[in-house]
N, C-alpha and C positions, 0 to 999 in steps of 0.2 A: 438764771437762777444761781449756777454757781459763783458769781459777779457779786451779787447781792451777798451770798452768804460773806464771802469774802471779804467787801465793807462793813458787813457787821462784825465781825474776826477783828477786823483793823479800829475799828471803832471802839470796841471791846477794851482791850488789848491799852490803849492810847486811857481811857478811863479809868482801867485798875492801875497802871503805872504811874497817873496823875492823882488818884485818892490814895496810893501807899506813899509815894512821896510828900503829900498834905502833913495827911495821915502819922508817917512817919516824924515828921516835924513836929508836930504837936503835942506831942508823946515826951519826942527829946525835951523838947523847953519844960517839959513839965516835970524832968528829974526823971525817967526812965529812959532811958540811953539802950540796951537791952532788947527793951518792947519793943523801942523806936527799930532797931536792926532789924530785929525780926518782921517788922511790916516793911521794910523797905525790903528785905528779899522777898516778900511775899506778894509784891508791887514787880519786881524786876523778872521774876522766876520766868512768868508765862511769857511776858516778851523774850527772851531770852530765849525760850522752848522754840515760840513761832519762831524768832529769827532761824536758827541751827536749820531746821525742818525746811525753812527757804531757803537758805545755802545748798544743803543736802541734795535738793531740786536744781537747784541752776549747776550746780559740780557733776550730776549726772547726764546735763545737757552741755555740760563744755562752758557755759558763762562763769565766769570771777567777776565777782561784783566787788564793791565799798560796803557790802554788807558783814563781810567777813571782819572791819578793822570794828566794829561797832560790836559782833560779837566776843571781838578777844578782851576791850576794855569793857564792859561789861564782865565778862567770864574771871578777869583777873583782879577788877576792883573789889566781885564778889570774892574771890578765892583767900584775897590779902586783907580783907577785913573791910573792904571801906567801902561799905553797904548803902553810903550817902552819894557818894559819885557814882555809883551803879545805876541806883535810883533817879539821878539827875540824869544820867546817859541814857535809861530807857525811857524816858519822859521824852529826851528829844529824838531819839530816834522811831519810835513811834506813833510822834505826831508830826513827824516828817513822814511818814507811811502812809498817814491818813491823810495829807493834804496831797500826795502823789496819787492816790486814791480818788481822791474827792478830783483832780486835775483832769485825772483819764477819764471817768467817768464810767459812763456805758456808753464805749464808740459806737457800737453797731448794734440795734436793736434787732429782732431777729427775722424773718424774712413773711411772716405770718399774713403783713399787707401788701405783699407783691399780686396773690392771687385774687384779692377782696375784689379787685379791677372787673376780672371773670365773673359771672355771672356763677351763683351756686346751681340756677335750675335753669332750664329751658321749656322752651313751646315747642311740641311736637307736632307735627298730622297726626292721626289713627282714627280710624275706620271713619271718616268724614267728617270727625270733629279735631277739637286739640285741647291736648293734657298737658298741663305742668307736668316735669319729671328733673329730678334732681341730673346733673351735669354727668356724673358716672352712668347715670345709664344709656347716656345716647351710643347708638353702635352705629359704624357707617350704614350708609344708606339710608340711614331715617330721614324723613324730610324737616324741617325745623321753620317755623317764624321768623323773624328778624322785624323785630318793630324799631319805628325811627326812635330811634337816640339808645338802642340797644347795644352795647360787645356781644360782637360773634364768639358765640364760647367753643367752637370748635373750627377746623379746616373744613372748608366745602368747598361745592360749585354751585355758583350762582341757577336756582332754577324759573326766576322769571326771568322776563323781557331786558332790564335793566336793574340796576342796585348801583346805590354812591355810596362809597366807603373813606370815611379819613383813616388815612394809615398812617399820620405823622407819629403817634405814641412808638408807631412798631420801626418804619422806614425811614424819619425824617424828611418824608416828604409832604409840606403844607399844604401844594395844592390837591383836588380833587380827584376822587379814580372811580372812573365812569366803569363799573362790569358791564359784561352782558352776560345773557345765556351761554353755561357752559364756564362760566371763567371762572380760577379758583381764587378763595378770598382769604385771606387768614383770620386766624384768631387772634383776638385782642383789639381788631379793627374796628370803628364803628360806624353803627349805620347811621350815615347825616339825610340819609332823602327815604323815599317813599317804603314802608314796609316792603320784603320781598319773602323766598322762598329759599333756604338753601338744602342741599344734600350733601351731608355731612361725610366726612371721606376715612375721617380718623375719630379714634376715640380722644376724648380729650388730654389724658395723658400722656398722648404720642403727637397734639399738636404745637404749635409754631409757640404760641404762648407758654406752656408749658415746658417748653426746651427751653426757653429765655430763664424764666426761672431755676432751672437747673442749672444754667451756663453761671448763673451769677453767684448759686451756691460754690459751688466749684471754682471757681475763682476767686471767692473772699476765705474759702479752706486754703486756696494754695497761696496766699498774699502774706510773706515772710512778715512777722511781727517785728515794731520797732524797736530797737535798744532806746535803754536811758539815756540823755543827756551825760548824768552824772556817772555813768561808769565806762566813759569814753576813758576818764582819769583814774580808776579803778586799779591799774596794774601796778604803776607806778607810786602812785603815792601808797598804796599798799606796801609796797617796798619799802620804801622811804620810811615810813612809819615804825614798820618793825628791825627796820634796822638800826632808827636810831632810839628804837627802845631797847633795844639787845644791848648795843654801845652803852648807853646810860648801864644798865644793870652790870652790865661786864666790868667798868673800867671803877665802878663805884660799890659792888657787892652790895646795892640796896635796891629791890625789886619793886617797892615802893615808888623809886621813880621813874621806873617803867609804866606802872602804872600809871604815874602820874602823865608820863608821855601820851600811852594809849587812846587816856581819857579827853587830853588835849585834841589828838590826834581823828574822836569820833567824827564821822565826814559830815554833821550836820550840816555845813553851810556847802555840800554837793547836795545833799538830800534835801534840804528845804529849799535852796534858794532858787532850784532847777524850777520845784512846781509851783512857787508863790511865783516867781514873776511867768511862768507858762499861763496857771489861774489866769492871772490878770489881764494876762493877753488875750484870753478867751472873752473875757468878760468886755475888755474893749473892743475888740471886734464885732460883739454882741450887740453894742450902742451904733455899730454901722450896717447893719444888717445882713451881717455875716457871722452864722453862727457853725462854732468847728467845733467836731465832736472828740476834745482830747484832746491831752498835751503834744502826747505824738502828733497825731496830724499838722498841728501847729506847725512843729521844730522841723517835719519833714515842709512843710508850705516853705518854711523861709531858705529853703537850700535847690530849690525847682530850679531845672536848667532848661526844661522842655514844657511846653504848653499847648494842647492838644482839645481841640473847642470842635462842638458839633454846632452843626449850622440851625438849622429848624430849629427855632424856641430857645436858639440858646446864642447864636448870632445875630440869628434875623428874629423878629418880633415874633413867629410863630404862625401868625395868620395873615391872607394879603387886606390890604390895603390900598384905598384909592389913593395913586400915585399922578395919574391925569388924568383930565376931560378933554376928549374932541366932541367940538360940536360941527353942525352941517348947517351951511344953510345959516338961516337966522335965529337958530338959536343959541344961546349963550349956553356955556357950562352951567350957573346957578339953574337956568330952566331945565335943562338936562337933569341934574342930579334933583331935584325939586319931582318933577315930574314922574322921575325912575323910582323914588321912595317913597312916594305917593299908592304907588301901583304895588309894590313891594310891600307896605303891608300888610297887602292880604296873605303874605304869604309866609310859611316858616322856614324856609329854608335859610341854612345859614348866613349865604351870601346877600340872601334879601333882605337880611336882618341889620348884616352889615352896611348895605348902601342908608338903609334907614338909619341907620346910628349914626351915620356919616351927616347926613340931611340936617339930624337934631345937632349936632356938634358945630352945625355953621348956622342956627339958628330959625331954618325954613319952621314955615308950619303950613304941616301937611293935611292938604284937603282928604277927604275919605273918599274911595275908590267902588265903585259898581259893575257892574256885570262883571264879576271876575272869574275866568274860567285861567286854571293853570296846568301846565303838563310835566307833571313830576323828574325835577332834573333838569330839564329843559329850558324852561321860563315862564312867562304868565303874559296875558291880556287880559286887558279891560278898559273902563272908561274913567279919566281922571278931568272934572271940569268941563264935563260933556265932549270931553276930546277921546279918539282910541288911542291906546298905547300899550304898546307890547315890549318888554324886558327880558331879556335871557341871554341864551348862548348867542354867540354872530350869524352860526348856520340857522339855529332857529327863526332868528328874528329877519333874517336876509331872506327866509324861504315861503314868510308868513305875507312878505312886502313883496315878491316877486322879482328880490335882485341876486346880485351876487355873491357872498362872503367878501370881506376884507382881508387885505394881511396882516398877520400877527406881528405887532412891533419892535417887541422886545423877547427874546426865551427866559422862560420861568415866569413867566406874566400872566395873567387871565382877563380874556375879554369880555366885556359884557356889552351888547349893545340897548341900545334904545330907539325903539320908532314910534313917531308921533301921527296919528292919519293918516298912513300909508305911503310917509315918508322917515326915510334913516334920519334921526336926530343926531343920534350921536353916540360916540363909545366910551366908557369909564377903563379906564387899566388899572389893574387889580397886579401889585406883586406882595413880595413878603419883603419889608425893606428891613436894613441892619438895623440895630438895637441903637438907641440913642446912647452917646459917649463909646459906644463900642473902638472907635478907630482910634481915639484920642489914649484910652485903655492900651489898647496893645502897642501904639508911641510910648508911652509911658513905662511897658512892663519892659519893653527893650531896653529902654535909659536904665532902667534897673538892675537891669543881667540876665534877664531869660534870652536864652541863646536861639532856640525855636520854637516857631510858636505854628502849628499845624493843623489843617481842616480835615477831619472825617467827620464823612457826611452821608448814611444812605439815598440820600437825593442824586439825582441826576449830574453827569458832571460839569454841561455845558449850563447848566439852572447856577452851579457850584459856580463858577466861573465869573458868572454873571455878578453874582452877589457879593463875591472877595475881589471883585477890582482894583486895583491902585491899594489893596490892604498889605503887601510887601509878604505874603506869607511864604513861609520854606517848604511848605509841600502843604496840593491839595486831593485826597484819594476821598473819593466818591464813589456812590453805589455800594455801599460795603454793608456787607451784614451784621449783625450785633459778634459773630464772633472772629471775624477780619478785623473787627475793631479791637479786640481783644490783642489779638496777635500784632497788632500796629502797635500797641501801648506795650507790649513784651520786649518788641524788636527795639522803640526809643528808650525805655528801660536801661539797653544797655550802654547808653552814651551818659545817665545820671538821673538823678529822680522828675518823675513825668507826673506833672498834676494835667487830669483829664476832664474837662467842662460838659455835662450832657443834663437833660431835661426830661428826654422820653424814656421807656421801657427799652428802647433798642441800646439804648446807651447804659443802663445798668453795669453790664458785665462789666465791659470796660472801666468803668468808673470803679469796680470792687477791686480790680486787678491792678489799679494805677495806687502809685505810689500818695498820691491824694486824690481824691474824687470830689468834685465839685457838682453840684446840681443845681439847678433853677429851682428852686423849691415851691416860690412862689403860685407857681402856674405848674409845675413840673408831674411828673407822674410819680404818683406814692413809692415805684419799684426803684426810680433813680436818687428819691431821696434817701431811702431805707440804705441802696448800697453806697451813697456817698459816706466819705470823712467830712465834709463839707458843706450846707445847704445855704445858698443865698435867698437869705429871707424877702427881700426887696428884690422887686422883676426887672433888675437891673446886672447888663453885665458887668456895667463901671462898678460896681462893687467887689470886684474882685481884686482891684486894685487896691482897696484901704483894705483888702484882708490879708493880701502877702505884705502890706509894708508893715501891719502891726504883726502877722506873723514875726519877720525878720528886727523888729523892732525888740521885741520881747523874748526872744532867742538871745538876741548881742547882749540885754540886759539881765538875761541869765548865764551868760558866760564869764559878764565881767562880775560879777557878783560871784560867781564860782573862784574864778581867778585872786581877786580879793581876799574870799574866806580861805583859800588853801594859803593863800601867802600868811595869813595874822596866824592860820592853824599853824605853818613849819614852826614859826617865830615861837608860838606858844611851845611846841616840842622841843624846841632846843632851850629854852629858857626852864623848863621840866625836867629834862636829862642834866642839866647842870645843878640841880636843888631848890629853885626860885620857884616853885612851884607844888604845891600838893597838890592830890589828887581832889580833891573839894575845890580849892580853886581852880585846879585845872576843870573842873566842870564848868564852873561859873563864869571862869574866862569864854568859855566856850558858847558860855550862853551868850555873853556879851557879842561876841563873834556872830552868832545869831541874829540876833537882834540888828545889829549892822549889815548883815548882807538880807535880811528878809524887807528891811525900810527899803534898801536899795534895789530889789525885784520889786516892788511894787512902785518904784518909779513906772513899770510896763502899763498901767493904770492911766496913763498921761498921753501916753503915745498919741503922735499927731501926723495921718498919713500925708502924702505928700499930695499938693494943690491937684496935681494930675487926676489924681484918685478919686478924690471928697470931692464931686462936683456936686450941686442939689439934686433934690431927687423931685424927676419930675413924675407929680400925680396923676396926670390926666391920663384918663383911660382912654382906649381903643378899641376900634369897632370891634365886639365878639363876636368876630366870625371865624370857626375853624376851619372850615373848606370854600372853595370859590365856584358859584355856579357859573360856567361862562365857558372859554373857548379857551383853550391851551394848546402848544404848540406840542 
């Protein structure tokens, strides 16, 4: 809200000082000179007021800004009479406010859909039946529901037999987590397999969900704001400025061309040409499906020395995927996967959804499936083509046929097997493979200058291992909690700014804490995109790469465009301090100046990331399946 107000302030502000200077003009021409003053201070006044009022605020926080040189020419063209340069000076100063305004935007929207995830009400037991009851009132010990495709809205213990839970939102971890009786489960998790029963341990405000939400508040309170671009150069040319309006006035007893220095000297071409080419940079990154929320994030993307990627959903695809077929015997893989998603649709669990999509994706067409009896979590039997056939875990299917379990071929894999008539047909491997362009991506970000590029991952660490092979990385720390992650992204902090990659809710904090946060937006979870600077719109990680290069792309072209304007502005001062100059044209020279470096920031409009980066974007979808029924190591 106070954001908003603020925009309208600056909007404001930018309007009256644009219709008194009209205003003012039309007056003049028409033989009142006078009137015309008087609307021009009456055009200048309140920017002038704002300005002071935001000085005053940044002088009691220790900042010196370029806002001061804009108030003393202003202050002084009014004071000396020349009520027209005043008027020109508050016209561009602000509507250099407002496009700095309009550039930042609203970085961070406010945390309201972190908890939307959570359930508002739950299913209770009481007294043989079950009540709906709003989420504050469960107290531990209540027994609660859990229906398939529910979040657990609070910490329990599993109170039936079994419960499968994906916990990738919270853990990072894709594959499946078999509970049993007794085991605790968190909040936020969800139930992928048969309804069960939990008993709740904590109230919800003291659960695992609920601390994540806090964690993230607290970490975007303690996330140091960024400085302008433009008032890197704030001290100095402020100096500069008024010393050689001092020199003018001193050595020539006419304060007039001091002013005329002043006015020369307003920093518009730092003020404007910072956020038209930032804008733009936004805007092109937008056409790549990378959308950054604000100038800063931008300017801070293009200066990353460290890079800091979560694995699940954000390296690896997020869900496994059939990676191989063994078959046994005489049958071929296509019979195998034909046969297994055959049987599989009778069924909803995720991974039998996923071998079905896999079926349709190679073009089988699947006969419909009879007598089908299935054991929740487990796997299913029935008759496909007048044949039996049984799908699930290895033990299950190994124990239904009367043989042995297999070994697991790979860590971080899941097996599923298949038997046909009471013999083993064959097994599907099931992992979460890397993101396509992913490897090609971080070859690229290295060419570029990112010094490290690091894995945290709550996932397992030999699963972690597995999956960043041959990917050259400089440290991989797994198992880590959402606020290990935190303190990993503190500790690289101090080597140079740390843009941090995550997808799930476990990755939030982190992401608020890092000097840019990036998130999978696509697929991502609402609490990761809320705390990024960052959302890659396209479920791609190769898109990170055309984000930092038009980052850095539109950064250089708002320096040299800065660099530029202060060079034509000195040239203007000293041409002003010597009398070649009034103050009227020194505005208009100024504007001129304007206009030349605002053409030259919108060069950032053009930007063309590098071959590395822009690869196509591939559409084809994959199996949705979030968890793997099957056999894990």
């Amino acid at each position: 809200m106070e954001t908003i107000r603020s925009d309208y302030l600056k909007t404001a502000l930018l309007i009256t000082a644009a219709v008194g200077l009209v205003s003012g003009l039309v007056v003049s021409l028409s033989g009142r000179p006078d009137a015309a003053n008087v609307i021009w201070i009456a055009g200048v006044v309140p920017a002038l007021a704002a300005l002071v009022v935001e000085i005053l605020v940044s002088l009691r926080s220790g900042e010196v800004g370029l806002d001061i040189v804009a108030a003393l020419s202003m202050s002084a063209a009014l004071f000396f009479g020349e009520t027209l340069a005043a008027a020109v000076v508050a016209v561009m100063y602000s509507g250099g406010t407002f496009l700095e305004a309009f550039a930042e935007g609203r970085a961070r929207r406010e945390m309201r859909d972190l908890l939307s995830r959570v359930p508002r009400r739950a299913t209770r037991h009481r007294d043989g039946g079950l009540e709906e009851v709003p989420l504050d009132e469960i107290a531990p010990g209540d027994r609660l529901l859990i229906r398939q495709g529910d979040v657990v809205p609070v910490d329990g213990k599993v109170a039936t037999d079994t419960a499968f839970l994906d916990t990738s939102a919270l853990t990072g971890e894709s594959l499946p987590i078999r509970l049993t009786r007794g085991a605790e489960a968190m909040s936020g998790s969800t139930n992928a397999g048969e309804a069960f029963d939990l008993i709740a341990m904590r109230e919800a405000k003291d659960s695992t969900y609920a601390g994540i939400v806090r964690l993230v508040e607290e970490a975007q309170a303690s996330k140091a704001p960024m400085s302008r671009l433009a008032d890197r150069w704030s001290l100095w040319f402020l100096a500069a400025t008024v010393g050689i309006a001092c020199a003018a006035w001193w050595f020539t007893g006419d304060p007039i061309r001091a002013v005329a220095v002043l006015v020369v000297a307003t920093p518009c071409p730092l003020i404007l040409a910072v956020p038209v080419a930032l804008v733009a940079g936004l805007s092109r990154a937008a056409q790549f499906g990378v959308l950054i929320k604000g100038a800063g994030p931008l300017e801070t993307m293009a200066r990353i020395g460290t890079l800091i990627l979560d694995k699940t959903g954000t390296l690896t695809e997020g869900h496994p995927q059939i990676m191989s077929i063994e078959g046994f015997g005489d049958f071929s893989e296509a019979d195998i996967l034909r046969m297994a998603a055959a049987l599989d649709q009778a069924s909803k669990h995720p991974v039998a959804q996923a071998v079905v999509a896999a079926a349709h994706a190679r073009g089988f067409a699947l006969p419909v499936p009879f007598d089908v009896a299935e054991t929740p979590g487990e796997g299913i039997a029935g008759r496909v083509e007048g044949r039996t056939v049984i799908v699930g875990g290895d033990a299950f299917v190994a124990s239904r046929i009367g043989q042995e379990p297999g070994e697991h071929p790979v860590a971080g894999s899941v097996l599923v097997a298949v038997a046909v008539d009471g013999q083993m047909a064959g097994r599907l491997v099931m992992s979460d493979p890397l993101r396509v362009g992913a490897r090609q991506m971080l070859d690229g970000l290295r060419r570029q200058g990112v010094g490290r590029i690091l894995l945290a991952t709550g996932d397992r660490a030999d699963v972690a291992e597995q999956v960043t092979m041959g990917l050259g990385l400089n440290g991989l720390h797994a198992g880590l909690t959402p606020d290990q992650k935190v303190r990993l992204v503190l500790n690289e902090r101090k080597r140079g700014p740390v843009t941090m990659v995550g997808d799930g809710v476990n990755d939030a904090p982190a992401l608020a804490v890092a000097d840019v946060g990036v998130a999978m937006g696509a697929r991502g979870a609402a609490a990761s995109a809320e705390a990024a600077d960052v959302v890659l719109l396209i479920d791609r990680i190769d898109r990170l790469g055309p984000g930092i290069d038009i980052a850095r792309g539109a950064r250089r072209i708002a320096v040299e465009s800065v660099v530029a304007g202060i060079g034509l502005s000195i040239i203007g001062m000293i041409t002003a301090a010597f009398g070649y100059l009034t103050p009227v044209q020194g505005a208009l020279l100024q504007e001129l100046i304007d206009v030349a470096v605002i053409l030259n920031a919108l060069r950032a409009l053009r930007i063309t990331p590098h071959e590395w980066a822009a690869g196509t974007v591939n559409t084809a979808s994959s199996a949705p399946a979030d968890i793997a029924r099957g056999t894990t190591p």
